[in-house]
mmCIF file as Biopython writes it, N, C-alpha, C and O atoms, coordinates in Angstrom:
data_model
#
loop_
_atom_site.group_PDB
_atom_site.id
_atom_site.type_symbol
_atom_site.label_atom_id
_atom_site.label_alt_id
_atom_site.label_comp_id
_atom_site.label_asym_id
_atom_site.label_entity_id
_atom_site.label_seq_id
_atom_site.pdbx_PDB_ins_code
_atom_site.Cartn_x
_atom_site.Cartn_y
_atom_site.Cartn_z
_atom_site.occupancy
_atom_site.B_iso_or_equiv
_atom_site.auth_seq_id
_atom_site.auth_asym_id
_atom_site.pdbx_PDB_model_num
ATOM 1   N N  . UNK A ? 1  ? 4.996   -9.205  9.022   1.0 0.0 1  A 1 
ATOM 2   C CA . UNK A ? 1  ? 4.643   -7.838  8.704   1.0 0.0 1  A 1 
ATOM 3   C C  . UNK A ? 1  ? 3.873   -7.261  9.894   1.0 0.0 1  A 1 
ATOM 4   O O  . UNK A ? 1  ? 2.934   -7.837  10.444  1.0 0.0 1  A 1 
ATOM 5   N N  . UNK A ? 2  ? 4.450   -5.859  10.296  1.0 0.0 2  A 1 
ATOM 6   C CA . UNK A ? 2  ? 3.219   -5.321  11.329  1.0 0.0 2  A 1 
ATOM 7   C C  . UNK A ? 2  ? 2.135   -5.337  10.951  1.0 0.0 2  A 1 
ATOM 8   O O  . UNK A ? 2  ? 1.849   -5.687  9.805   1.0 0.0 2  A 1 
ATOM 9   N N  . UNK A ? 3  ? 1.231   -4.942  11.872  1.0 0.0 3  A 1 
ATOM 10  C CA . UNK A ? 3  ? -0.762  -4.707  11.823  1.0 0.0 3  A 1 
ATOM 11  C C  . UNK A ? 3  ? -0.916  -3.401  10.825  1.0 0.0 3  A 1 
ATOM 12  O O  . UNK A ? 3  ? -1.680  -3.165  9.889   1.0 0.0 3  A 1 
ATOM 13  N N  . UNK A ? 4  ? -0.107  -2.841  11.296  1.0 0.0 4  A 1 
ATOM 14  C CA . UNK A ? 4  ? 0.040   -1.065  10.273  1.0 0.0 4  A 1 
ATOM 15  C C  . UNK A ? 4  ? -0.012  -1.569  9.193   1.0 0.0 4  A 1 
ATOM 16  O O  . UNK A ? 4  ? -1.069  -1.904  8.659   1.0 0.0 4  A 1 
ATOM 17  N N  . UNK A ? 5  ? 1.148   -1.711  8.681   1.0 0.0 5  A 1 
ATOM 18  C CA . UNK A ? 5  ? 1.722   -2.072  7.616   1.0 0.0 5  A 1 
ATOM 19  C C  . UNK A ? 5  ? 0.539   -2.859  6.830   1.0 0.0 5  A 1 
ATOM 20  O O  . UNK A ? 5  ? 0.059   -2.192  5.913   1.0 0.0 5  A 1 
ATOM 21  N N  . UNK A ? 6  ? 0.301   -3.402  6.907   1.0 0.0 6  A 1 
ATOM 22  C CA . UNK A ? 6  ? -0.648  -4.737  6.581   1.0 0.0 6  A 1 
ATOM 23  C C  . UNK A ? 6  ? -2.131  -4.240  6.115   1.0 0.0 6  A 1 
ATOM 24  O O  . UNK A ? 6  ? -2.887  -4.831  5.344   1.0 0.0 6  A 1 
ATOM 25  N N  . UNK A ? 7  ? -2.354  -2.968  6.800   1.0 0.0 7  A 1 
ATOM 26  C CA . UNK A ? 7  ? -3.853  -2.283  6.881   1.0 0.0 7  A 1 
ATOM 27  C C  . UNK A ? 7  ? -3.660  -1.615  5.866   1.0 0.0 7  A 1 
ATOM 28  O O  . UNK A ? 7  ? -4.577  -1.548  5.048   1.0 0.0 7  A 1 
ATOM 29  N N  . UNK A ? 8  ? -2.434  -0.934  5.619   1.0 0.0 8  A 1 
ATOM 30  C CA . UNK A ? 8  ? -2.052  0.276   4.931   1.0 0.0 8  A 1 
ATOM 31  C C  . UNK A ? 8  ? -1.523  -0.782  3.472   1.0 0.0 8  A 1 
ATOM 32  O O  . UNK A ? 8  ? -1.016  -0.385  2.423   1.0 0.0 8  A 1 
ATOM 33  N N  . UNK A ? 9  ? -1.690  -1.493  3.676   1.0 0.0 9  A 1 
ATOM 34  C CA . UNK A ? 9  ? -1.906  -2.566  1.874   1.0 0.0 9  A 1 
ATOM 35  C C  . UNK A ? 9  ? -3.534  -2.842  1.722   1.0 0.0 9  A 1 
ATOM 36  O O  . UNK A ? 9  ? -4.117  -2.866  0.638   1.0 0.0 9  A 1 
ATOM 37  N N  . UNK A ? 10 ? -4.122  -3.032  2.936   1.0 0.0 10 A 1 
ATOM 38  C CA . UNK A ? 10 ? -5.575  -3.465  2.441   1.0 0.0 10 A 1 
ATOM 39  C C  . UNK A ? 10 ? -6.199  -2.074  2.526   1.0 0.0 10 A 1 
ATOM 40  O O  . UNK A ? 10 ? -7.424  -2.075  2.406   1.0 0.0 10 A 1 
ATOM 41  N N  . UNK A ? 11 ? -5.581  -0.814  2.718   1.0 0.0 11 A 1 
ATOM 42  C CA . UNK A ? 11 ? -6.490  0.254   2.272   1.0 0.0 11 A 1 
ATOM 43  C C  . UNK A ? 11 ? -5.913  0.523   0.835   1.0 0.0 11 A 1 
ATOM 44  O O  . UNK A ? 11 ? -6.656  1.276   0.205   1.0 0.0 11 A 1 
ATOM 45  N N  . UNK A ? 12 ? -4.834  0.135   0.160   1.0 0.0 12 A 1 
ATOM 46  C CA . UNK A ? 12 ? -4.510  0.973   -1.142  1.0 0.0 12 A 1 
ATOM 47  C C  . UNK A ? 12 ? -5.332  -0.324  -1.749  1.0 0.0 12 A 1 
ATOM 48  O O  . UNK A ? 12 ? -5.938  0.144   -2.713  1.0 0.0 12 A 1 
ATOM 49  N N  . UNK A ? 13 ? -5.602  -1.549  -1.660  1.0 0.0 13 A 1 
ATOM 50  C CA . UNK A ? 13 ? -6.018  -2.966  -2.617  1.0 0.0 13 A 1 
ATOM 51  C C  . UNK A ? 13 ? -7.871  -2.530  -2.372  1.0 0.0 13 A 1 
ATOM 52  O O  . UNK A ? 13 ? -8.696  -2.521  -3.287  1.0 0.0 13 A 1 
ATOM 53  N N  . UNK A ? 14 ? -8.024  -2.357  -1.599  1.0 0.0 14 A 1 
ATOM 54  C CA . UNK A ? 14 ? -9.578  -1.818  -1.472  1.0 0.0 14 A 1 
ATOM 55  C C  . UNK A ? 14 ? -10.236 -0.433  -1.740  1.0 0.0 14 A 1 
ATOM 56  O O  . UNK A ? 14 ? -11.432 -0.141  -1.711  1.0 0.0 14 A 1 
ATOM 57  N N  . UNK A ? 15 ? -9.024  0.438   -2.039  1.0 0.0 15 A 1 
ATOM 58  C CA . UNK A ? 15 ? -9.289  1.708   -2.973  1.0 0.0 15 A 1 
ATOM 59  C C  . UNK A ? 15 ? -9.146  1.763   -4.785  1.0 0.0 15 A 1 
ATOM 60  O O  . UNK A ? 15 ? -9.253  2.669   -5.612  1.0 0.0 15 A 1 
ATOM 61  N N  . UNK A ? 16 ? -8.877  0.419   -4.857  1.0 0.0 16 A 1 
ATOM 62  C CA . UNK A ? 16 ? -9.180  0.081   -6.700  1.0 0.0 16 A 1 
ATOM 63  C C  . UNK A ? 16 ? -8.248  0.977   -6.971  1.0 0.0 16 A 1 
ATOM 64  O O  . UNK A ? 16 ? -7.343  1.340   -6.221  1.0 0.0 16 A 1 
ATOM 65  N N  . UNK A ? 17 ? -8.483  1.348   -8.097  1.0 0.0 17 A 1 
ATOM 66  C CA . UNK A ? 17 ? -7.781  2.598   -8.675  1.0 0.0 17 A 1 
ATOM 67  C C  . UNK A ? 17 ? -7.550  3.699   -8.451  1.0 0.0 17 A 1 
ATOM 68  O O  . UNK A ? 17 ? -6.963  4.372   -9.297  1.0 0.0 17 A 1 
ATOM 69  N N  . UNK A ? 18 ? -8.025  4.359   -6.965  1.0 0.0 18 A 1 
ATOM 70  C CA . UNK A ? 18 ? -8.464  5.436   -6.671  1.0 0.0 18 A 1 
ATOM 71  C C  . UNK A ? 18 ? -7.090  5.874   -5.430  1.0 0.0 18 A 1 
ATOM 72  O O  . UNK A ? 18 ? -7.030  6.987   -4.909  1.0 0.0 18 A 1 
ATOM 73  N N  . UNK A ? 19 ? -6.283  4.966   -5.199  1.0 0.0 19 A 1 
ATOM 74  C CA . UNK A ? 19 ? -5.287  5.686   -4.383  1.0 0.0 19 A 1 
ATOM 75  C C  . UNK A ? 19 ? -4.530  6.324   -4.827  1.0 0.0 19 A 1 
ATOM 76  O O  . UNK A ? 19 ? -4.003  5.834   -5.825  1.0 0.0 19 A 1 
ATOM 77  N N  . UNK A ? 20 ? -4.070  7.612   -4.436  1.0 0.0 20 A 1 
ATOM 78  C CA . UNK A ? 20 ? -2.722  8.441   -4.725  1.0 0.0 20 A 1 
ATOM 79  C C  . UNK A ? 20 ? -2.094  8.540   -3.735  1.0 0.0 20 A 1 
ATOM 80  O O  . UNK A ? 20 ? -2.630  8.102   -2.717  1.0 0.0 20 A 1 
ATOM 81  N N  . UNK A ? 21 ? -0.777  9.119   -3.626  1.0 0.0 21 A 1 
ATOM 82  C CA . UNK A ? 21 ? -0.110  9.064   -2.519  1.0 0.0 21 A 1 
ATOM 83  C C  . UNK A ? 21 ? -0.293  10.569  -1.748  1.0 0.0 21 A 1 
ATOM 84  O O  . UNK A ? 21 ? 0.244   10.574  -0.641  1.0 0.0 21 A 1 
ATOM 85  N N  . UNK A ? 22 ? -0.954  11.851  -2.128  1.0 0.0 22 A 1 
ATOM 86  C CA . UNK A ? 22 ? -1.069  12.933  -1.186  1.0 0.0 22 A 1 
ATOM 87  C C  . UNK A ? 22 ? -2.434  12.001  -0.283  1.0 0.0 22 A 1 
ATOM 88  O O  . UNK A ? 22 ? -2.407  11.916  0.944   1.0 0.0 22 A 1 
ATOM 89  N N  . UNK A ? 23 ? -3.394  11.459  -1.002  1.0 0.0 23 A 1 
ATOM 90  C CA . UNK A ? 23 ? -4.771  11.042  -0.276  1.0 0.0 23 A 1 
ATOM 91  C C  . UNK A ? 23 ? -4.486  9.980   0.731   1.0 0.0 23 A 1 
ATOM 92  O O  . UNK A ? 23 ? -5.227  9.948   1.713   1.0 0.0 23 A 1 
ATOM 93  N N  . UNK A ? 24 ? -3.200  8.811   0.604   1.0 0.0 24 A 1 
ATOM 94  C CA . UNK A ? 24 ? -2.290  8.363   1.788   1.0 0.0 24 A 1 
ATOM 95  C C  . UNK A ? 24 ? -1.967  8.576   2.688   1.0 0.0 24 A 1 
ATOM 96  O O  . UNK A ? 24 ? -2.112  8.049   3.792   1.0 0.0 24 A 1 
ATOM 97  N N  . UNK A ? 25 ? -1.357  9.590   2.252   1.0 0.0 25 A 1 
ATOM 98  C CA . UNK A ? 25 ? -0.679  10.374  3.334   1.0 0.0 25 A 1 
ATOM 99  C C  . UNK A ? 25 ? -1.521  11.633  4.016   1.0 0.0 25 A 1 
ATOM 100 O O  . UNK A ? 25 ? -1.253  12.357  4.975   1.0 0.0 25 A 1 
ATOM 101 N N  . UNK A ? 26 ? -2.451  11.594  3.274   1.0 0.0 26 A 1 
ATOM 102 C CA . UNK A ? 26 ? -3.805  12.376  4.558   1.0 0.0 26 A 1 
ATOM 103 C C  . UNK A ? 26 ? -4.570  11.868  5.003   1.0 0.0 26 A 1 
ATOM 104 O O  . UNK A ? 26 ? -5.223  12.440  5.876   1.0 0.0 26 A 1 
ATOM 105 N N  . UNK A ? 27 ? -4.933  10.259  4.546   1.0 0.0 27 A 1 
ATOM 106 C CA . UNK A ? 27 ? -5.969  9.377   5.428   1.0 0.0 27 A 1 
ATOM 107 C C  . UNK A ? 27 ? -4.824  9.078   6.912   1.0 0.0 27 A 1 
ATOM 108 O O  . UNK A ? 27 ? -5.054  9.224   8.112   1.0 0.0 27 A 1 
ATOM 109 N N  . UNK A ? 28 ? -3.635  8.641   6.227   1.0 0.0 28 A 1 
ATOM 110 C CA . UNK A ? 28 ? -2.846  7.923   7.222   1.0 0.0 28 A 1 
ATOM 111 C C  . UNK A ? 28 ? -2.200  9.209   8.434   1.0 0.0 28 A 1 
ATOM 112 O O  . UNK A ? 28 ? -1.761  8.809   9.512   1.0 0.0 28 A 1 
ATOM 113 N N  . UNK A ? 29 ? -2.207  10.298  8.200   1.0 0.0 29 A 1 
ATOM 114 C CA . UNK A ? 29 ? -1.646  11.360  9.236   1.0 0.0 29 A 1 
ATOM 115 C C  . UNK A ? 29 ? -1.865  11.085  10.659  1.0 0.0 29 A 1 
ATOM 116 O O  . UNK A ? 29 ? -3.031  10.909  11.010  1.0 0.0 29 A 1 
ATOM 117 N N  . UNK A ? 30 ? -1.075  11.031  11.400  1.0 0.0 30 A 1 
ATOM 118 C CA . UNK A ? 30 ? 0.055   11.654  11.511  1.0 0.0 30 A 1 
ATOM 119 C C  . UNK A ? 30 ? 1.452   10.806  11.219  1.0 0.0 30 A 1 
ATOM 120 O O  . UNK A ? 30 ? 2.488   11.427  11.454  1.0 0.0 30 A 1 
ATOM 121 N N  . UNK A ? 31 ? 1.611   9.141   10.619  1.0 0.0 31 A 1 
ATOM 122 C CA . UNK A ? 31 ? 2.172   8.297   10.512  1.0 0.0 31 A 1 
ATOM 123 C C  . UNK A ? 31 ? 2.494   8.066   9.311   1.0 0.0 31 A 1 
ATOM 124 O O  . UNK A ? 31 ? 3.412   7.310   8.995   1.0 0.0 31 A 1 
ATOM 125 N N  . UNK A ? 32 ? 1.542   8.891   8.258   1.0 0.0 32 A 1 
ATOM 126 C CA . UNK A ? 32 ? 1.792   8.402   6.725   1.0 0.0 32 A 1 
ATOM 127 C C  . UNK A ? 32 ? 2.825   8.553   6.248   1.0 0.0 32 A 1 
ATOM 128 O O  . UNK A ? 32 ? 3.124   7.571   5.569   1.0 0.0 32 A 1 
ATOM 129 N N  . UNK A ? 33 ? 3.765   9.513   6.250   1.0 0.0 33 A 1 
ATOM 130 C CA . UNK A ? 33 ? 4.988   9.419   5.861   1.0 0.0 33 A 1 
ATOM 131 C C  . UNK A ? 33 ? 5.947   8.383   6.064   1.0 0.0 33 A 1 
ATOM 132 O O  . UNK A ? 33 ? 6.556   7.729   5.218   1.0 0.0 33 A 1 
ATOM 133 N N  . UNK A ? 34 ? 6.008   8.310   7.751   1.0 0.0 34 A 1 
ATOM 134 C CA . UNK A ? 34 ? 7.032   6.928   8.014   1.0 0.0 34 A 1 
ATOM 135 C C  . UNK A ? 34 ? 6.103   5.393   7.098   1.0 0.0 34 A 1 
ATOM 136 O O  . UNK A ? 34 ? 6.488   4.544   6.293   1.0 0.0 34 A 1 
ATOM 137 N N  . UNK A ? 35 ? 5.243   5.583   7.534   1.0 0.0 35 A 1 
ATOM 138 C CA . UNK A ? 35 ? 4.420   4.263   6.800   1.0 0.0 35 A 1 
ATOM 139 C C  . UNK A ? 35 ? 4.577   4.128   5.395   1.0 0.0 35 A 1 
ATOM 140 O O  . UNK A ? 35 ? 4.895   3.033   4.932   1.0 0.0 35 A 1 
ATOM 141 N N  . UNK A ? 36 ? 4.333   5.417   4.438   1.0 0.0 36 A 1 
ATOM 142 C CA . UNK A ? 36 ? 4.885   5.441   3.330   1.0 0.0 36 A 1 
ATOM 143 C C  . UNK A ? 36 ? 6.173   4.682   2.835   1.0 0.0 36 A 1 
ATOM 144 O O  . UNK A ? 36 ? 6.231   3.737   2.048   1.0 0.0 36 A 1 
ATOM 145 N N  . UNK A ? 37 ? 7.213   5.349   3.511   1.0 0.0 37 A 1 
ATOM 146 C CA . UNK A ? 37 ? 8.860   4.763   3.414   1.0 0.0 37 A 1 
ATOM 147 C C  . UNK A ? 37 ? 8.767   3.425   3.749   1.0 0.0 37 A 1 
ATOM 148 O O  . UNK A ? 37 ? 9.194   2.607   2.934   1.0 0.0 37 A 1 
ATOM 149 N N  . UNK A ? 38 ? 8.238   3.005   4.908   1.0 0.0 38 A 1 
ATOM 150 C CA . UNK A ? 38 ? 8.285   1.292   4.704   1.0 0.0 38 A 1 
ATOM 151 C C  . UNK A ? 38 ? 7.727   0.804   3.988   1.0 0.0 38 A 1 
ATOM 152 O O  . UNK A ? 38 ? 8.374   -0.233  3.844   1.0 0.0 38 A 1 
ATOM 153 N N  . UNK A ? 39 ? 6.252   0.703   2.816   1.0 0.0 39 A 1 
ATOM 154 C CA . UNK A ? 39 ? 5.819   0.292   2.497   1.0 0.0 39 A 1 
ATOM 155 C C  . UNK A ? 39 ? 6.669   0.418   0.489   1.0 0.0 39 A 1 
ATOM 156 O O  . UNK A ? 39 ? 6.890   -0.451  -0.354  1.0 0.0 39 A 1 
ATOM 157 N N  . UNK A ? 40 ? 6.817   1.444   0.499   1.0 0.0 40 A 1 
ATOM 158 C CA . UNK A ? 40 ? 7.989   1.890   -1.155  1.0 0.0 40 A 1 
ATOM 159 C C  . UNK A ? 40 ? 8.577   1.456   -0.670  1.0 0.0 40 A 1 
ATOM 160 O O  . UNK A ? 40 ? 8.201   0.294   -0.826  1.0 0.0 40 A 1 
ATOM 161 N N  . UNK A ? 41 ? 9.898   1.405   0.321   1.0 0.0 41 A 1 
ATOM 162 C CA . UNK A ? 41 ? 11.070  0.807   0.315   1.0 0.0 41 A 1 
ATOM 163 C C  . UNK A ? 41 ? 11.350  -0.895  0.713   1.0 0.0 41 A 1 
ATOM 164 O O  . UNK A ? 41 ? 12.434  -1.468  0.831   1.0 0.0 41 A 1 
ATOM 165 N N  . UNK A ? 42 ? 10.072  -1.403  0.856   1.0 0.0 42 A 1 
ATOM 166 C CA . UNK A ? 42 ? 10.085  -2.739  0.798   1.0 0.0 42 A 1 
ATOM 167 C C  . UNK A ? 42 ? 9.704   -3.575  -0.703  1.0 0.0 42 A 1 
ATOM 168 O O  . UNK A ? 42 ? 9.930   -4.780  -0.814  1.0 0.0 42 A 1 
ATOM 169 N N  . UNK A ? 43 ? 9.142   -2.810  -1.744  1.0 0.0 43 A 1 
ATOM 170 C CA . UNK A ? 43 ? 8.535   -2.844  -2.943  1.0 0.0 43 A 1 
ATOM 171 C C  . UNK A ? 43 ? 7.055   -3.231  -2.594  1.0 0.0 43 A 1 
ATOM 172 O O  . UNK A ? 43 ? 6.604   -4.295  -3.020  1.0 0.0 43 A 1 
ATOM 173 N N  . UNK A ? 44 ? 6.486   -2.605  -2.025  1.0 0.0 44 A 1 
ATOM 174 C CA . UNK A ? 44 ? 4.798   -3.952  -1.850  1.0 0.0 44 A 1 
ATOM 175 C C  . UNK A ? 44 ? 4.434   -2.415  -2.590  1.0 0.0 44 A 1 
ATOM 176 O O  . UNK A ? 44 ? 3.220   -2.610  -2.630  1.0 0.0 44 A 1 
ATOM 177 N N  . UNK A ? 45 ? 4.551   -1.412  -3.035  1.0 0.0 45 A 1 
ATOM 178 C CA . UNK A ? 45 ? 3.705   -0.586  -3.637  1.0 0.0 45 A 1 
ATOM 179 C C  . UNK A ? 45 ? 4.697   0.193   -4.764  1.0 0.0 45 A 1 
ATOM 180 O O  . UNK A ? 45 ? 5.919   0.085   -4.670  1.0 0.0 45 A 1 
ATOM 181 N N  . UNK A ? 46 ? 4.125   0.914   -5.736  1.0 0.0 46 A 1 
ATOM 182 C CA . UNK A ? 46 ? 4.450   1.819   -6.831  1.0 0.0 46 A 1 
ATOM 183 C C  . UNK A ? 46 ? 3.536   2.849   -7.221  1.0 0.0 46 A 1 
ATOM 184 O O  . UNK A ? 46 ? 2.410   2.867   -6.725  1.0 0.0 46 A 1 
ATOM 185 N N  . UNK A ? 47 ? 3.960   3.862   -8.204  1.0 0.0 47 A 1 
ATOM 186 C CA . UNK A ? 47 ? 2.845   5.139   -8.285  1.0 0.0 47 A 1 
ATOM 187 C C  . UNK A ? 47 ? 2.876   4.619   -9.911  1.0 0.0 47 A 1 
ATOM 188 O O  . UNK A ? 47 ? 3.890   4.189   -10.461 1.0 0.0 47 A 1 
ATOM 189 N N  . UNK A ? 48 ? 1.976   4.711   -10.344 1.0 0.0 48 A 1 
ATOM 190 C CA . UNK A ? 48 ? 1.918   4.721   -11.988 1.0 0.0 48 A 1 
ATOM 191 C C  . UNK A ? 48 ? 0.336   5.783   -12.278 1.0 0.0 48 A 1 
ATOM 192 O O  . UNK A ? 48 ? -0.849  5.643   -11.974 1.0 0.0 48 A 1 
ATOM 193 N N  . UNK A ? 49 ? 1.125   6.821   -13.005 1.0 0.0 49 A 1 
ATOM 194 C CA . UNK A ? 49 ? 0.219   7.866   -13.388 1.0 0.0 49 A 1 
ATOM 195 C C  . UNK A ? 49 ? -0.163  8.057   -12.401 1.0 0.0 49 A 1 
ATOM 196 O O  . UNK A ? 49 ? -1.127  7.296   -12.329 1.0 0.0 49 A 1 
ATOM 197 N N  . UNK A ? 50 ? -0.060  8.824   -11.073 1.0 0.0 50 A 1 
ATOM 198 C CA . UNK A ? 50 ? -0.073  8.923   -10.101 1.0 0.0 50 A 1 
ATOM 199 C C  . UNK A ? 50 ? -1.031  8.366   -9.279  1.0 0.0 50 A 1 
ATOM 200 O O  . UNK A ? 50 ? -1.648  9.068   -8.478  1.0 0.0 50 A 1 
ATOM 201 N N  . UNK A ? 51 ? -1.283  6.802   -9.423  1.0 0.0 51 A 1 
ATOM 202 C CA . UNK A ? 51 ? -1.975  6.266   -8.909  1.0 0.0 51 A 1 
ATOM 203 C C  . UNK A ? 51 ? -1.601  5.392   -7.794  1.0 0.0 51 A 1 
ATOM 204 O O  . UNK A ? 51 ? -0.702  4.835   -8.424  1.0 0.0 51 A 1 
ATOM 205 N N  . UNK A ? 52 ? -1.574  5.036   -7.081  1.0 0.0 52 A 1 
ATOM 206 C CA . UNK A ? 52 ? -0.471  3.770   -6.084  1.0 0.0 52 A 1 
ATOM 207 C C  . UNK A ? 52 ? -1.336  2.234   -6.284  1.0 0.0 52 A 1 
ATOM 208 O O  . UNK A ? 52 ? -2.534  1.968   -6.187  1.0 0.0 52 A 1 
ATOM 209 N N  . UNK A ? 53 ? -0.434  1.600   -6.526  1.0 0.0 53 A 1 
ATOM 210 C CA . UNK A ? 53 ? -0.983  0.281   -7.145  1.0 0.0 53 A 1 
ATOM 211 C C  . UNK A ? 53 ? 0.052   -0.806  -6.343  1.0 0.0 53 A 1 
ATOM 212 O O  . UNK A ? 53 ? 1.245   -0.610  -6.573  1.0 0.0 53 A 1 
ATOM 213 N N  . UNK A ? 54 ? -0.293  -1.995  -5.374  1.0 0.0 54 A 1 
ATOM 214 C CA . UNK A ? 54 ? 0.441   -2.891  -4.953  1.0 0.0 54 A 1 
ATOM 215 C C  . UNK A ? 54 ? 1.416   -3.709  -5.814  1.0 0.0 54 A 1 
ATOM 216 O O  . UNK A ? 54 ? 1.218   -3.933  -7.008  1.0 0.0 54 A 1 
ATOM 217 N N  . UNK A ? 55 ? 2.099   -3.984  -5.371  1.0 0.0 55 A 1 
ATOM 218 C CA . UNK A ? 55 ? 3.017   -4.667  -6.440  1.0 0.0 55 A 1 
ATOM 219 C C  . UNK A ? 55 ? 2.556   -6.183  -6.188  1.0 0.0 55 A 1 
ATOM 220 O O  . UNK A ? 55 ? 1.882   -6.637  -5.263  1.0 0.0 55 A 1 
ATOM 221 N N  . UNK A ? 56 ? 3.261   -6.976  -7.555  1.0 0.0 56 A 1 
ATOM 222 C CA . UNK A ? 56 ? 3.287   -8.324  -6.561  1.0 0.0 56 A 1 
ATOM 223 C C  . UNK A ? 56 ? 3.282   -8.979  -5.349  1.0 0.0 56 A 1 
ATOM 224 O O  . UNK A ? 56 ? 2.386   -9.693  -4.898  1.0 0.0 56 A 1 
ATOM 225 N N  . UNK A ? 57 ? 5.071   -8.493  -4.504  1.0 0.0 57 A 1 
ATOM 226 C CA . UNK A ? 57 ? 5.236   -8.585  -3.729  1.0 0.0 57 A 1 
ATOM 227 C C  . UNK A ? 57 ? 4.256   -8.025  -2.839  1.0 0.0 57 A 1 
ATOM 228 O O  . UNK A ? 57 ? 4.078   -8.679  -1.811  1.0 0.0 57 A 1 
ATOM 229 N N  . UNK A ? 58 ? 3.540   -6.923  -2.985  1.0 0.0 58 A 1 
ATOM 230 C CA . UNK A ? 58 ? 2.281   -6.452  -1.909  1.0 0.0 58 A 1 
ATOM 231 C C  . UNK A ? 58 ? 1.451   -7.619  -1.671  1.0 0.0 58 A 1 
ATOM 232 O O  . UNK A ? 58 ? 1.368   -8.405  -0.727  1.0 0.0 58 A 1 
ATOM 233 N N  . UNK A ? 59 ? 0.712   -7.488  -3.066  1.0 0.0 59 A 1 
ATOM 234 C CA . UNK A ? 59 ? -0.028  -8.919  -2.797  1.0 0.0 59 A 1 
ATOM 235 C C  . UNK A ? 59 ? 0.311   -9.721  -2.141  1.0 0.0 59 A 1 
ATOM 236 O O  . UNK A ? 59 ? -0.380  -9.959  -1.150  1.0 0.0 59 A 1 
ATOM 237 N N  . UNK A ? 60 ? 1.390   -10.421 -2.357  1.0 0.0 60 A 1 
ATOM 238 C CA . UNK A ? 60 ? 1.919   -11.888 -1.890  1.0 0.0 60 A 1 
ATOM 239 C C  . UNK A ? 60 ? 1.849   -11.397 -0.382  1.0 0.0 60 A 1 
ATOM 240 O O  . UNK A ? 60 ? 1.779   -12.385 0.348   1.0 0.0 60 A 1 
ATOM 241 N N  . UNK A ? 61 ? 1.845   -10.124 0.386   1.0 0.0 61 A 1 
ATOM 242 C CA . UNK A ? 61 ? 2.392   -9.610  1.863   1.0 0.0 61 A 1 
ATOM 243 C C  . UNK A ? 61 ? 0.499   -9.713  2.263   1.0 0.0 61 A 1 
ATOM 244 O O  . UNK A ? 61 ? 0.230   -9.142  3.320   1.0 0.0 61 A 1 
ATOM 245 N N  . UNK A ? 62 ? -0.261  -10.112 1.811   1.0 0.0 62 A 1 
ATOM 246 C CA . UNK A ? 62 ? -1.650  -9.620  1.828   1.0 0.0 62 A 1 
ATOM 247 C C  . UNK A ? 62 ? -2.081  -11.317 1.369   1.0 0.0 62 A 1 
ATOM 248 O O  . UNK A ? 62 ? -3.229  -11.428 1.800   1.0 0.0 62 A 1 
ATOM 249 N N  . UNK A ? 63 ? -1.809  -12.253 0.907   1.0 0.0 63 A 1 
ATOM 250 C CA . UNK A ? 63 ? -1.987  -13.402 0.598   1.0 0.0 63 A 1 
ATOM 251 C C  . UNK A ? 63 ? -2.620  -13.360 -0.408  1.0 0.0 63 A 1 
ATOM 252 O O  . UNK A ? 63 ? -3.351  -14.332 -0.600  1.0 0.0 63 A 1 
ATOM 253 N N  . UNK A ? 64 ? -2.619  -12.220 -1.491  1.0 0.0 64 A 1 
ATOM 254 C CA . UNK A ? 64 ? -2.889  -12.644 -2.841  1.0 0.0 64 A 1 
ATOM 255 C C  . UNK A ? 64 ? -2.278  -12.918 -3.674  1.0 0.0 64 A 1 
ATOM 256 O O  . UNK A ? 64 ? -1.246  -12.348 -3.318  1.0 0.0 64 A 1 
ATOM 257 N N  . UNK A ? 65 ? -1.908  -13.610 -5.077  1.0 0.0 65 A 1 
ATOM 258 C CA . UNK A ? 65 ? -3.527  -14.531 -5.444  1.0 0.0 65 A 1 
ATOM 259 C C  . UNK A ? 65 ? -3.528  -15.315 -4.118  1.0 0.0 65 A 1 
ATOM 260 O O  . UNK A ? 65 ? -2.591  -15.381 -3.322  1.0 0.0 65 A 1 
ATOM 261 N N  . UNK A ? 66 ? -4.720  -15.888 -4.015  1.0 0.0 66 A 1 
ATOM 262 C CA . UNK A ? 66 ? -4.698  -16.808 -3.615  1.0 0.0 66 A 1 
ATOM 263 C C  . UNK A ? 66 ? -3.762  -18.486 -3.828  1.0 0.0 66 A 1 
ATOM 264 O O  . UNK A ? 66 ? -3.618  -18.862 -4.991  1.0 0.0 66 A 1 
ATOM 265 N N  . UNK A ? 67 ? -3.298  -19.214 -2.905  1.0 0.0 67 A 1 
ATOM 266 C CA . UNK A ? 67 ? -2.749  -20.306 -3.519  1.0 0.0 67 A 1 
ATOM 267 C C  . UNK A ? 67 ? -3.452  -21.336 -3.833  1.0 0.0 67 A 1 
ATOM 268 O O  . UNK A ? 67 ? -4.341  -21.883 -3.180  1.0 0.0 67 A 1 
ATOM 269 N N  . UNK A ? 68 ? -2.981  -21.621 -4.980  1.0 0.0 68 A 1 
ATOM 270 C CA . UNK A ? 68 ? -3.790  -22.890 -5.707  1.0 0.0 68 A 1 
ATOM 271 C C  . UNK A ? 68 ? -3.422  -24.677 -4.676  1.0 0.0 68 A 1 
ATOM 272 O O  . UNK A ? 68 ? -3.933  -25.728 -5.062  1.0 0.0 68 A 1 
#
């Protein structure tokens, strides 16, 4: 995974509940859009009630859970 990519999972996992995707895409400007599309079109993220929440697969791209 790129360095981008990778940051832009540990800023939505370290914003708790509090990410949406306009506030994404205005922390991340001038890149948030393309960054957006890679990050939805790989599945590591989803919007539920317009919140953005990592998916599994995010996690697992971020090394969470941890392995036992």
């Amino acid at each position: 995974m790129e360095p981008t990519s990778k940051n832009a999972l540990r800023y939505i996992k370290n914003a708790g509940e509090g990410a949406t995707e306009k506030g994404f895409l205005d922390d991340w400007e001038p890149v948030g859009v393309m960054l957006w599309m890679v990050i939805y079109s790989r599945g590591w993220v989803r919007v539920f009630d317009g919140k953005i929440q990592l998916t599994e697969a995010g996690e697992s791209e971020l090394g969470y859970p941890d392995p036992v």
